[in-house]
VOPAGU-2260 file (C-alpha; in pm, 1 decimal, decimal comma):
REM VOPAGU-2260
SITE   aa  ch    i         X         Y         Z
SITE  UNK   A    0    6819,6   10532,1   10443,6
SITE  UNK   A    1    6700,8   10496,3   10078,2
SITE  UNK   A    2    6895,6   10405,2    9803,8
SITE  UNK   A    3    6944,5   10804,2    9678,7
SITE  UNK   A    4    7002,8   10914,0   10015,1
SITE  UNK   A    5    7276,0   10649,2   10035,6
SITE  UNK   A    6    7473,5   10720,8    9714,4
SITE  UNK   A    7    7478,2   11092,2    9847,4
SITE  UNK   A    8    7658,5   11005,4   10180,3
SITE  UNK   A    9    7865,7   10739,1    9963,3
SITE  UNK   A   10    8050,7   10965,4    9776,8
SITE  UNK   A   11    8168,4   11126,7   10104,9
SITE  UNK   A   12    8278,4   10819,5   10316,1
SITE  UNK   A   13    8394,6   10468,1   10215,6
SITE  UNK   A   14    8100,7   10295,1   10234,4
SITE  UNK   A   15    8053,7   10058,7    9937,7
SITE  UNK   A   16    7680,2    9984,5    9983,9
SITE  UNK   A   17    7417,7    9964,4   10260,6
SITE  UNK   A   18    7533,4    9777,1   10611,0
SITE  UNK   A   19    7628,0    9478,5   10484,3
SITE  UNK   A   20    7910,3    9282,7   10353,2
SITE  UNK   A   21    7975,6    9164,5    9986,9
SITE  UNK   A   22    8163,9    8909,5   10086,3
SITE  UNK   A   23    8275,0    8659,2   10399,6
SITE  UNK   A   24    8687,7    8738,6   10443,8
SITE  UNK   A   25    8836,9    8384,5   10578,0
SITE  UNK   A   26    9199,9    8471,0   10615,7
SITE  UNK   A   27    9461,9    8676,2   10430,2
SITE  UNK   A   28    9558,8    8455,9   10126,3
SITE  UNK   A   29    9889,9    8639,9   10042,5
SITE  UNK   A   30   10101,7    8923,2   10066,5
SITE  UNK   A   31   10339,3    9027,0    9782,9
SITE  UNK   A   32   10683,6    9092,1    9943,4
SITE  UNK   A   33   10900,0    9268,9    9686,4
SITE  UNK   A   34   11335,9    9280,3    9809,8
SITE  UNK   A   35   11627,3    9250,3    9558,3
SITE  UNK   A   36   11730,9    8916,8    9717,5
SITE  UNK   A   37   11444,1    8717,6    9739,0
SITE  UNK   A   38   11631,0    8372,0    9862,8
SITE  UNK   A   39   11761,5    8523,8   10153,4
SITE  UNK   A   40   11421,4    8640,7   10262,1
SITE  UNK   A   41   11292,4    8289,7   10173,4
SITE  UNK   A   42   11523,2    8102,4   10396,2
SITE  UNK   A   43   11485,5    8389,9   10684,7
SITE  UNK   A   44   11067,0    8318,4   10678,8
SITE  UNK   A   45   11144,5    7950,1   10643,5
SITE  UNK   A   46   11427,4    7905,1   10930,8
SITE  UNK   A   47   11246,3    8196,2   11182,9
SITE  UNK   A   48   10865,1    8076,2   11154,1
SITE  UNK   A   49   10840,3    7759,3   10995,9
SITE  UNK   A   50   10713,2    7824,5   10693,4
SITE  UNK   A   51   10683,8    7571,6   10373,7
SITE  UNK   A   52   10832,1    7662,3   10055,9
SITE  UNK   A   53   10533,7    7522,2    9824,5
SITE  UNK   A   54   10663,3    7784,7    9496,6
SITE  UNK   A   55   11012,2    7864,1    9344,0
SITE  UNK   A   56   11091,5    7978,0    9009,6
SITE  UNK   A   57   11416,3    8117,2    9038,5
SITE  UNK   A   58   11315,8    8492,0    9046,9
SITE  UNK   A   59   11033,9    8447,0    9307,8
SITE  UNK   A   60   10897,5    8244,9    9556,3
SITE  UNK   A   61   10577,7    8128,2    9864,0
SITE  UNK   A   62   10582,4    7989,5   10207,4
SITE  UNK   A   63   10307,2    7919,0   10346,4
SITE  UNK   A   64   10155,4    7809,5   10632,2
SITE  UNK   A   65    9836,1    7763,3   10846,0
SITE  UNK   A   66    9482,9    7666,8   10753,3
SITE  UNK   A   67    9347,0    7839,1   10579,2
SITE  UNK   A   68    9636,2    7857,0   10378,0
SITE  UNK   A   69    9821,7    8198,7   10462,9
SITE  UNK   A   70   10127,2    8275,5   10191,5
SITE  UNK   A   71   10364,8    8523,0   10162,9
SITE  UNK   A   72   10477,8    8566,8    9830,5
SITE  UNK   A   73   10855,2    8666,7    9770,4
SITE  UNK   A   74   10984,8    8832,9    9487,7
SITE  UNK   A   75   11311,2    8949,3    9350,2
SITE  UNK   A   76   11293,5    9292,5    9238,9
SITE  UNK   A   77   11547,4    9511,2    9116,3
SITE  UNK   A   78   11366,0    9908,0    9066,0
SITE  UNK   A   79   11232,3   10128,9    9327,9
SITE  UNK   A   80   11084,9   10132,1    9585,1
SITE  UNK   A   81   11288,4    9785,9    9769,4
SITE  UNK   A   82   11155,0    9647,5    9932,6
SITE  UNK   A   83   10803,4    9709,3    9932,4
SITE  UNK   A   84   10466,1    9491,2    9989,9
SITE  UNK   A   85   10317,9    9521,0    9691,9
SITE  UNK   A   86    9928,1    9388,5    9691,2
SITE  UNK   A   87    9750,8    9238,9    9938,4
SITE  UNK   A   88    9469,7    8936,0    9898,0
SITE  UNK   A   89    9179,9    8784,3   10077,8
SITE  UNK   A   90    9055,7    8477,2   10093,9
SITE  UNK   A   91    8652,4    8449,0   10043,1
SITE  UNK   A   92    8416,2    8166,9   10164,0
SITE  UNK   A   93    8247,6    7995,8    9904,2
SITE  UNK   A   94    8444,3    8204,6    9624,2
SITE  UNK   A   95    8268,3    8209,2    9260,8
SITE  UNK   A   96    8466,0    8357,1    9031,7
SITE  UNK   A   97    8157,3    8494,7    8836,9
SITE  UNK   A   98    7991,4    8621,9    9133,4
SITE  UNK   A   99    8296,1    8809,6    9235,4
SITE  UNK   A  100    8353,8    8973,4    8886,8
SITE  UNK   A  101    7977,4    9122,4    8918,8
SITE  UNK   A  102    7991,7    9238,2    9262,5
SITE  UNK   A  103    8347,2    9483,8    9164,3
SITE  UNK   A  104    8282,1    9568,2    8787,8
SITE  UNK   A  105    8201,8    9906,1    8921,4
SITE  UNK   A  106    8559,3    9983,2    9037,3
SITE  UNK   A  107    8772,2    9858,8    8785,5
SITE  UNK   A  108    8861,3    9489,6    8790,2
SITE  UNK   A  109    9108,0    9218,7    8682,9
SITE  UNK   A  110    9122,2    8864,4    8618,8
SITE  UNK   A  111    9396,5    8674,8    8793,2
SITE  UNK   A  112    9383,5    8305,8    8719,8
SITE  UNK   A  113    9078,0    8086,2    8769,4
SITE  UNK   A  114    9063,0    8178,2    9170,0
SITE  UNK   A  115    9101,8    8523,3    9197,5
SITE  UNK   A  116    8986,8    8885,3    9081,4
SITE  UNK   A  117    9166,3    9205,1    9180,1
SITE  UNK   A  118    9008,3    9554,6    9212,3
SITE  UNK   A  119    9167,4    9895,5    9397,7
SITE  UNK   A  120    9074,2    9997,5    9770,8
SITE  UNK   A  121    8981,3   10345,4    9833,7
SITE  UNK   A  122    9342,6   10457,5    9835,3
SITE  UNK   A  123    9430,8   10271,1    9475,2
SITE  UNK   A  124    9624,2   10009,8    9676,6
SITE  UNK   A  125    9589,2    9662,0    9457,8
SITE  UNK   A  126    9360,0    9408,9    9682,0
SITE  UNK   A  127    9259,6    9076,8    9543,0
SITE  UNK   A  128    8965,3    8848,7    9620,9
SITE  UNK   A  129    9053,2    8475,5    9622,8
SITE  UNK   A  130    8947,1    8104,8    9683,7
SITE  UNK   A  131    9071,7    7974,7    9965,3
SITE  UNK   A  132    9290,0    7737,4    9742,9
SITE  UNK   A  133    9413,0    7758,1    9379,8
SITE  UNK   A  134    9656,2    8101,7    9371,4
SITE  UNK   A  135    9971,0    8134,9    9362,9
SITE  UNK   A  136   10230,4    8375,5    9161,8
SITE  UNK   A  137   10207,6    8426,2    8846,3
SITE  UNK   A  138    9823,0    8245,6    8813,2
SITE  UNK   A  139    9737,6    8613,9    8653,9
SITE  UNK   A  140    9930,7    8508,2    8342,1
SITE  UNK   A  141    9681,2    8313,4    8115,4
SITE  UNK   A  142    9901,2    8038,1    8071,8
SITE  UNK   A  143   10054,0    8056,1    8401,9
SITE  UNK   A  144   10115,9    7746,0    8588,4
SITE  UNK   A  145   10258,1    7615,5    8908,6
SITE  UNK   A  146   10415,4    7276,0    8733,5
SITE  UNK   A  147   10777,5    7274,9    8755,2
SITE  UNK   A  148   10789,4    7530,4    9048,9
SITE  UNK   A  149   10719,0    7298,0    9355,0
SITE  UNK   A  150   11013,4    7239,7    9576,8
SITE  UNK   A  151   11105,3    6907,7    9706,8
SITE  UNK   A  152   11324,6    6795,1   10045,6
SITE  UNK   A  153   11458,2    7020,9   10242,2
SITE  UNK   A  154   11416,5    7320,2   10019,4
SITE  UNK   A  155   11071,2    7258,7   10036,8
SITE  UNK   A  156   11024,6    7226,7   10460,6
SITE  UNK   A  157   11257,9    7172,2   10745,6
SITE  UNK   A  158   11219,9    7235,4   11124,1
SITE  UNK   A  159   11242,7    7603,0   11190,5
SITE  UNK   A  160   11596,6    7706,8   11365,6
SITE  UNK   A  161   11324,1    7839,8   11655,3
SITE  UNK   A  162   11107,3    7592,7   11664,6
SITE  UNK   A  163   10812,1    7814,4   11604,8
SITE  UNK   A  164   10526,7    7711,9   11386,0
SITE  UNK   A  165   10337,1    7964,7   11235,7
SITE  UNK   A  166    9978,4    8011,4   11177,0
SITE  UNK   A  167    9846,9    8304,7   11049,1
SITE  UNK   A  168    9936,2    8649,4   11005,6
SITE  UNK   A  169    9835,3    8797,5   11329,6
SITE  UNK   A  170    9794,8    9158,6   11157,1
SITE  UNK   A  171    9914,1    9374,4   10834,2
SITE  UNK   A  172    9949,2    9763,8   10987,4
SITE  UNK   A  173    9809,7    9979,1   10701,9
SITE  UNK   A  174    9860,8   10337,5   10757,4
SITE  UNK   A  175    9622,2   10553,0   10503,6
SITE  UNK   A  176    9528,7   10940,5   10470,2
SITE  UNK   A  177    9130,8   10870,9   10609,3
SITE  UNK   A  178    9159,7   10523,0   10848,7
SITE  UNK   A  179    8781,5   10583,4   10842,5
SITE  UNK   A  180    8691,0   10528,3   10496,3
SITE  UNK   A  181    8903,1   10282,7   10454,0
SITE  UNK   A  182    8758,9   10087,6   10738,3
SITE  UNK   A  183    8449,4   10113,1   10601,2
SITE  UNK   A  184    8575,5    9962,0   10272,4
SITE  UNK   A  185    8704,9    9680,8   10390,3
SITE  UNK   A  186    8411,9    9604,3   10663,0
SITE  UNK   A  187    8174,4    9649,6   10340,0
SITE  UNK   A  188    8337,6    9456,4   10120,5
SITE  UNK   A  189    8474,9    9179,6   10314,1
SITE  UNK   A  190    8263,4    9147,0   10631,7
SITE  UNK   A  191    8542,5    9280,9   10877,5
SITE  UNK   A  192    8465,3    9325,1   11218,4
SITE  UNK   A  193    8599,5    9594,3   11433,9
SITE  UNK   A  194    8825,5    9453,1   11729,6
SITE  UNK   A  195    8975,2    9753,4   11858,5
SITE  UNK   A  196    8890,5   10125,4   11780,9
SITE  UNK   A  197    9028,7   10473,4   11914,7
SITE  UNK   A  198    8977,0   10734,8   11674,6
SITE  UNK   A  199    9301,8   10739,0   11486,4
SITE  UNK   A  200    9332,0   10375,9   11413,3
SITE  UNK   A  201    9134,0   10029,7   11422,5
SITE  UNK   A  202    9214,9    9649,4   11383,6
SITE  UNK   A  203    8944,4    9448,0   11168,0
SITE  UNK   A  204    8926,3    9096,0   11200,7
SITE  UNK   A  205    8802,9    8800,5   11014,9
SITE  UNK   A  206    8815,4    8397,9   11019,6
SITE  UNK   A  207    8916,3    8181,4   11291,7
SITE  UNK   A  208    9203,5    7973,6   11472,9
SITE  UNK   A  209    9332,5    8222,6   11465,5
SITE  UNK   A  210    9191,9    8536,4   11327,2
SITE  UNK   A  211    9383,7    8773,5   11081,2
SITE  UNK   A  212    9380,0    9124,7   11147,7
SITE  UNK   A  213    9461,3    9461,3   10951,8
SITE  UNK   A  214    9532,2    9739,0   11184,0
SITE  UNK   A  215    9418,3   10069,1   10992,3
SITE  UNK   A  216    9610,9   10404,9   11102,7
SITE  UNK   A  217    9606,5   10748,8   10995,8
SITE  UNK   A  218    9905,9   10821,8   10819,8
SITE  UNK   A  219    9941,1   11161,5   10561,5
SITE  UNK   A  220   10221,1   10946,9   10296,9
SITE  UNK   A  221    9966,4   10632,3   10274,1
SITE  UNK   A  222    9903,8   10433,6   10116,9
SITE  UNK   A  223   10176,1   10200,3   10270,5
SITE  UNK   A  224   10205,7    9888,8   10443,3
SITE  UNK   A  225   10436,8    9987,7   10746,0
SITE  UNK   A  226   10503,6    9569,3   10918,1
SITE  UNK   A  227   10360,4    9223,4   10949,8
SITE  UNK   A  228   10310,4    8996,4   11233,4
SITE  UNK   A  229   10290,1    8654,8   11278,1
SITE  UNK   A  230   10105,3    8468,4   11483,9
SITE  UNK   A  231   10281,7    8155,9   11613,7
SITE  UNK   A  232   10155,7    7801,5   11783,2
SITE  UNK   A  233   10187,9    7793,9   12150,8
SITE  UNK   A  234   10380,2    8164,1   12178,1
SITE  UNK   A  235   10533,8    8198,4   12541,1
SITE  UNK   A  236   10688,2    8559,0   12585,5
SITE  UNK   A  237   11027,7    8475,0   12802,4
SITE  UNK   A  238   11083,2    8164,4   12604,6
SITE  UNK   A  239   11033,4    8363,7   12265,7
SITE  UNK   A  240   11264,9    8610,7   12404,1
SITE  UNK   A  241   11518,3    8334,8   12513,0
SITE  UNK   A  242   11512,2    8159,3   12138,0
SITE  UNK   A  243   11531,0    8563,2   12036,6
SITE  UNK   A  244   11830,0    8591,5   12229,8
SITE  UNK   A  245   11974,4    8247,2   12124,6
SITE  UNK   A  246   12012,5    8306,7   11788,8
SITE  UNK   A  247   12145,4    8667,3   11847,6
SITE  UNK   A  248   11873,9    8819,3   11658,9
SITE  UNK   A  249   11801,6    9221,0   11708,8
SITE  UNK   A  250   11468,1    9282,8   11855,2
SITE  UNK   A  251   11258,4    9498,0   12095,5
SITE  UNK   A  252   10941,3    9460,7   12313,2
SITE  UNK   A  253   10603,3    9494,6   12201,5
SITE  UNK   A  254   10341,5    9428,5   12469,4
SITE  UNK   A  255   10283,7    9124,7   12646,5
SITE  UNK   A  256   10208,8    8901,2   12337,2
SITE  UNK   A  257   10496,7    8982,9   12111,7
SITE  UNK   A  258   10817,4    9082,1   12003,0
SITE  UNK   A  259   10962,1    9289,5   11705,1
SITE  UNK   A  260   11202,0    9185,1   11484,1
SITE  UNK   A  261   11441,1    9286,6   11154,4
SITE  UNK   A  262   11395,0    9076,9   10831,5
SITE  UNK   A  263   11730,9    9079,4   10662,5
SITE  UNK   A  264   11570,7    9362,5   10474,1
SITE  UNK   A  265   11524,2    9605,5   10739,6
SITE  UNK   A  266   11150,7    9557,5   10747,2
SITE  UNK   A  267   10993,1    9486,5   11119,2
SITE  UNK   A  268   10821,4    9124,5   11130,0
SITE  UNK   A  269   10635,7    9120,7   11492,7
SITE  UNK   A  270   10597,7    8732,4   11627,7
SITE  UNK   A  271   10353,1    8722,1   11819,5
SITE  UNK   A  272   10086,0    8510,1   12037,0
SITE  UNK   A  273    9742,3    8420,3   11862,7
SITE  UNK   A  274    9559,0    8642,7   12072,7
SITE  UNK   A  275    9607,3    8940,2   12320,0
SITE  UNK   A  276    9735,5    9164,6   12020,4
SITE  UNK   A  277    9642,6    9490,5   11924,5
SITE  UNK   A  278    9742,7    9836,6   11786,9
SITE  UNK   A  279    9921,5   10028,0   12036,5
SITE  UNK   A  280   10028,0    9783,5   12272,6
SITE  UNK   A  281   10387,5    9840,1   12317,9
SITE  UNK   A  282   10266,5   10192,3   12495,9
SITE  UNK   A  283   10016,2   10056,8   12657,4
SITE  UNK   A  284   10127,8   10116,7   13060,3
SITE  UNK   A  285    9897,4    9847,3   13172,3
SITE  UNK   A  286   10029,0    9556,6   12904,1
SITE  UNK   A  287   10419,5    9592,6   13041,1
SITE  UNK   A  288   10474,5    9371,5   13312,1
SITE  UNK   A  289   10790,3    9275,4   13228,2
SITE  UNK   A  290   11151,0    9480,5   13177,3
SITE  UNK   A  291   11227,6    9593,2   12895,5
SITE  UNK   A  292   11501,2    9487,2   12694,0
């Protein structure tokens, strides 16, 4: 296809350029996880999946865990719409900061600290390309800084009430108006493979022990993020359901490689196993071997 022919069939699809990729997606750097009480949600990420507070100001907060570096940022928020996931970002191999500016100048970019740039998907949902290292909140203020804001002791890690360890987010589900074009967006501009496709919906993934996935699905009201998953070391589905059950937590099935749960904001948070995943698998007849709860 030349170059003409391809800006015609652009401005009908999602495609950013030609088959290839912009850049090399290594994990999902950070969500932004918007709630009124943002310590409660802290401790519940903290004291379900293991997760290291490494960022606390008072009004907002990240844990994080695996490697790369996977964060969920928490932030109090007191105006519509509560809670919410705000942004989304990526973490790039090899990021350049320079290089990154020229490659989205054409849709409308945003400097957020030394390690990341931010640009709009094809829906206008905020999406930010990062280092692998170097972000956290507030980095798009110029004179933001993380000194001060680093928790110590037990505010800082302690053994999870499950004894889970997380290590990645196992998959964002992102339902949008055209799942197509936005597939192509993000395969374009990130280097996204395509795990699982049926027509109305698709899981990309991208980096490695474990992968990160974001199931795409049609949905007329997207842009919105609908739940999260997290992938967890060593995931066993009775004795996930047993812990489950232990600490009298509400949850229901989800295939054979996960279970859903509440956050104390009413938002589902899947844990799940690093592999075996994938959109639709709670109706899947041939994944439930067990009885349901």
């Amino acid at each position: 296809m030349t170059e003409a022919a391809y800006l015609r069939e652009e401005k009908k699809g999602g495609r950013l350029l030609a088959p290839r990729s912009i850049f090399k997606a290594t994990a999902i750097n950070h969500l932004l996880y918007s709630m009124r009480d943002y310590a409660e949600t802290r401790d519940w990420f903290m004291d379900i999946f293991g997760m290291d507070c490494v960022y606390d100001d008072g009004r907002q907060s990240s844990v994080a865990f695996g490697y790369p570096r996977r964060e969920i940022y928490i932030r109090k928020r007191d105006t519509p719409p509560v809670p919410c996931i705000d942004h989304w970002a990526f973490s790039i191999a090899d990021f350049n900061a320079e290089h990154v500016r020229q490659a989205l100048v054409k849709w409308g970019i945003d400097r957020d600290g030394d390690s990341a740039w931010h640009a709009r998907d094809d829906n206008g949902f905020l999406t930010q390309v990062c280092a692998e290292a170097g972000v956290f909140p507030g980095a798009a203020t110029r004179d933001g800084s993380a000194g001060g804001t680093i928790p110590s002791g037990n505010k800082a890690s302690r053994p999870a009430k499950t004894g889970w360890k997380a290590t990645g987010i196992n998959h964002v589900s992102y339902g949008v108006p055209d799942y197509g074009r936005t597939r192509d967006f993000y395969i374009d501009l990130f280097g996204m493979r395509v795990a699982f496709e049926d027509g109305i919906k698709c899981a990309l993934s991208f980096g490695a022990n474990p992968e990160d996935s974001i199931y795409i699905v049609r949905r007329a009201d997207g842009p919105v993020i609908d739940h999260i998953a997290v992938s967890i070391a060593d995931f066993d589905l009775k004795e996930t359901e047993k812990t489950i059950q232990r600490l009298g937590l509400d949850y229901t099935a989800d295939g054979d490689s996960a279970w859903t749960l509440t956050d104390p904001n009413g938002r589902i948070v899947q844990v799940c196993a690093e592999t075996g995943v994938y959109p639709g698998a709670a109706r899947d007849f041939f994944h439930q071997t067990r009885t349901k709860k």
